[in-house]
N, C-alpha and C positions, 0 to 999 in steps of 0.2 A: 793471371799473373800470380805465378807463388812466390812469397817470402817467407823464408827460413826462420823458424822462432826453436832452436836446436843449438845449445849451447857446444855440440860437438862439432858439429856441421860447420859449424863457421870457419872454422880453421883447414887451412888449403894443405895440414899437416895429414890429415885423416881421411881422406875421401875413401878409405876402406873398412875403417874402422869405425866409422861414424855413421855408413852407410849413406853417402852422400849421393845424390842422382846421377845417375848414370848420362852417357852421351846422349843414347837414347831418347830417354826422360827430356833431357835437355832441349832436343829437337822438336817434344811434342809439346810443350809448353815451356814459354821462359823462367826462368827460377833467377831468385835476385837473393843477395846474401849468404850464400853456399862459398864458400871456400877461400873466402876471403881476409882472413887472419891469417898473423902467423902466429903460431906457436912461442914464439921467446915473449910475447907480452899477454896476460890475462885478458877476456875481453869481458867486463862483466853486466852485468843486466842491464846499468845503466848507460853504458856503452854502446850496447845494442838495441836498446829501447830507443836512441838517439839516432841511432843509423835506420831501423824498422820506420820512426816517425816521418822521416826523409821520404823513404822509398812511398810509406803509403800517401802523401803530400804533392807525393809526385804523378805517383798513377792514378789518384783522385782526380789532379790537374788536367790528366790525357782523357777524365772521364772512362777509366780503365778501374775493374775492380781485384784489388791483393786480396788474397785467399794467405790466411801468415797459417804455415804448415808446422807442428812441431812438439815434444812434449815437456819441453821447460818451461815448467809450470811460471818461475821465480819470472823468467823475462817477457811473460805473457803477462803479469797481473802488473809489475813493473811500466808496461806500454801503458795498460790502460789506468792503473791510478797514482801513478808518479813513483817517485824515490824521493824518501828523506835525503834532505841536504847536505849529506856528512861534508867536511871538507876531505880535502885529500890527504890519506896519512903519510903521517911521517917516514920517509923512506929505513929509518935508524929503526924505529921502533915499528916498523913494517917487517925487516929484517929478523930484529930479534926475536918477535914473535914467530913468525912463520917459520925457526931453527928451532924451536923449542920444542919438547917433545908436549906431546898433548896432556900428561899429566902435571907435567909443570905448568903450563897454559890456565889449567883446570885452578889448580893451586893461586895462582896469580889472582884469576877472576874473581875466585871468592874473595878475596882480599878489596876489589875495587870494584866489584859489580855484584852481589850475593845474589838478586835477583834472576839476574840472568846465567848464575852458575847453576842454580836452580832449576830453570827450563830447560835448559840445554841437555841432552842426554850426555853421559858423561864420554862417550869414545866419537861424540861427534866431532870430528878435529877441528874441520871447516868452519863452525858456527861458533866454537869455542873463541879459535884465532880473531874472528871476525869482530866479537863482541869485546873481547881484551883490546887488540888494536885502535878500536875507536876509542874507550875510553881513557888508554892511555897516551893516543894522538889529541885530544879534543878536550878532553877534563871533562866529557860529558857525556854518558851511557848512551847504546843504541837506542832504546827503549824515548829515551828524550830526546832524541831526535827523531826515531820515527811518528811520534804524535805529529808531525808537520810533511805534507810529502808536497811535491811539487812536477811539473810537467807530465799531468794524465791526460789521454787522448777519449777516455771513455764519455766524455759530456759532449764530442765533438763527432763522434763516427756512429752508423747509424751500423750496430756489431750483431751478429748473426753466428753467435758460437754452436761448438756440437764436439762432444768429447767421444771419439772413441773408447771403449770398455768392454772388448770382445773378451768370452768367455776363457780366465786363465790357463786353465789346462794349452786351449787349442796356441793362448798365447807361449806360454812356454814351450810349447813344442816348436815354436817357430823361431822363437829365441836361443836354443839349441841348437836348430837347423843355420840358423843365418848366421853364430858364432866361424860353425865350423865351415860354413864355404868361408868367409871372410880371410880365414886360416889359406886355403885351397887357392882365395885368387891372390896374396900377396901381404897379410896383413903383418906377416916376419920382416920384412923388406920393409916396410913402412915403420916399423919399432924400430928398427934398428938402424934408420937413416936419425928418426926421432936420437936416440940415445949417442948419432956420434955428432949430435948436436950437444950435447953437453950442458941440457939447459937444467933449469933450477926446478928439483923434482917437485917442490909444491904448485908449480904451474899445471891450470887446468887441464891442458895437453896429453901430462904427462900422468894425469890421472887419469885421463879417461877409460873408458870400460874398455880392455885388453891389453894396453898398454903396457902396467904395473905384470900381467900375467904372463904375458909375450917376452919381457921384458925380463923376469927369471928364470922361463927357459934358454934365451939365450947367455944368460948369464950362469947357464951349466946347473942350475941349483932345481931344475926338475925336469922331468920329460915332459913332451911335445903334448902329449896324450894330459898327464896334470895338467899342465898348460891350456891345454883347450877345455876342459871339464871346469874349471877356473873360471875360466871366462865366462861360461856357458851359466855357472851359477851365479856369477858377479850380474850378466845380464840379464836375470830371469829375478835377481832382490831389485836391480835398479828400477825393473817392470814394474814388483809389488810395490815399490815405493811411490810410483809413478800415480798405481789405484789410488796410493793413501793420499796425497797428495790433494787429486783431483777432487776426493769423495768431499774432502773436511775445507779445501779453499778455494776452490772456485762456486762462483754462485747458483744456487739449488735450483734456477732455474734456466740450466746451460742443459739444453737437449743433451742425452744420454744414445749413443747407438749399442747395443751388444750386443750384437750379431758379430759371425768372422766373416771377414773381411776380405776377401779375395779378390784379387784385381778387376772380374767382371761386377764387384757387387760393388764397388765404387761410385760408381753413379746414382745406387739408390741414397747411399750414405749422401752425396753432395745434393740429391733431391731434396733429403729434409732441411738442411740449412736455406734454401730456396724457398721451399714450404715456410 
């Protein structure tokens, strides 16, 4: 049984863009949490840490083992050692942050959180928004609240991690390649259903990797050819981010594969979590 741990995937907006399992796929194992968002509402870690805990609660119950497939790193460490308690923000000051441009964001933070204007790199929009909003929803920093988390699965589940880290190169060459079919089987038609939705561009959605790129060729402000070159580099930084991520916050002793990966060599990759 696989469960979806793909902040993309989730949303029934993108099954092209997100590279969501095919019918095929479908057929040959069941797959649970694929495509099941919609797009006009965020879903975010702890969202889906809530929906993942379901599912594996469930196929534990049938004596069925989930295999959670995926490389959001955030909604994988989220499953197993909780999320601080934030309460829910303010839809006002939810609002005005998220219209703000990130340098006024920036501006803000230092004003009510120095600490955390600090860490945050400065053009990171995301993290900026995120750490301004709580504190100015809550009167009280991310940082003090994350000293407290709450609903981890990790003292409960008996986990058998294994991180893929096949050799860059071969990965970008494949990140390149799977841009441009993506293009080839429909991923124009999928933005552009996206955008006569009309939704609010800070949603995850509308960010995701081709989207944003898709999205100004069709809007006349560059060719097809930019357009895909765009994507192809957006997908191949979101990869390296992907390394860095894994190297420095998941724990040192999650088995490592780096070999490439090709469909027949998947079974050796799923022997070692076995082993």
């Amino acid at each position: 049984m696989i469960v979806n741990a793909d902040s993309a995937q989730i949303y029934k907006d993108l099954p092209i863009l997100s590279a969501a399992p095919t019918a095929l796929q479908q057929r040959e194992a069941e797959h649970r949490l694929y495509g099941i968002a919609d797009g006009a509402k965020a879903c975010s870690a702890s969202d889906w840490a809530k929906l993942a805990r379901r599912q594996i609660e469930e196929l534990q119950g049938q004596g069925r083992t989930p295999i959670l497939v995926g490389g959001t790193g955030l909604y994988i460490r989220t499953l197993l050692e909780g999320i601080a308690p934030v309460p829910p923000i303010d839809p006002d000051v939810r609002a005005s942050v998220r219209h703000a441009t990130v340098e006024a964001n920036r501006a803000k933070l230092e004003q009510v959180d120095r600490d955390a204007s600090r860490k945050i790199g400065p053009n990171d929009k995301t993290r900026i928004a995120r750490a301004l909003e709580v504190v100015l929803s809550t009167g009280r920093t991310l940082a003090e609240w994350q000293r407290y988390r709450e609903g981890g699965i990790a003292d409960r589940v008996d986990l058998r991690a294994m991180i893929l880290e096949p050799p860059r190169d071969w990965l970008y060459a494949r990140c390149n390649e799977r841009f441009a079919t993506m293009v080839e089987e429909g991923a124009i038609a999928e933005v552009q259903a996206l955008i006569e939705r009309k939704l609010e561009p800070h949603l995850p959605v509308m960010r995701a990797i081709g989207v944003p790129e898709l999205a100004r060729y069709l809007a006349g402000e560059c060719s097809l050819r930019e357009a895909i070159v765009a994507g192809q580099q957006a997908t191949r930084r979101y990869a390296k981010r992907q390394f860095t991520w894994f190297a420095h916050q998941s724990p040192s002793d999650w088995p490592r594969f780096s070999r490439a990966v090709e469909e027949d060599q998947l079974a050796a990759a799923v022997q070692l979590v076995r082993d």
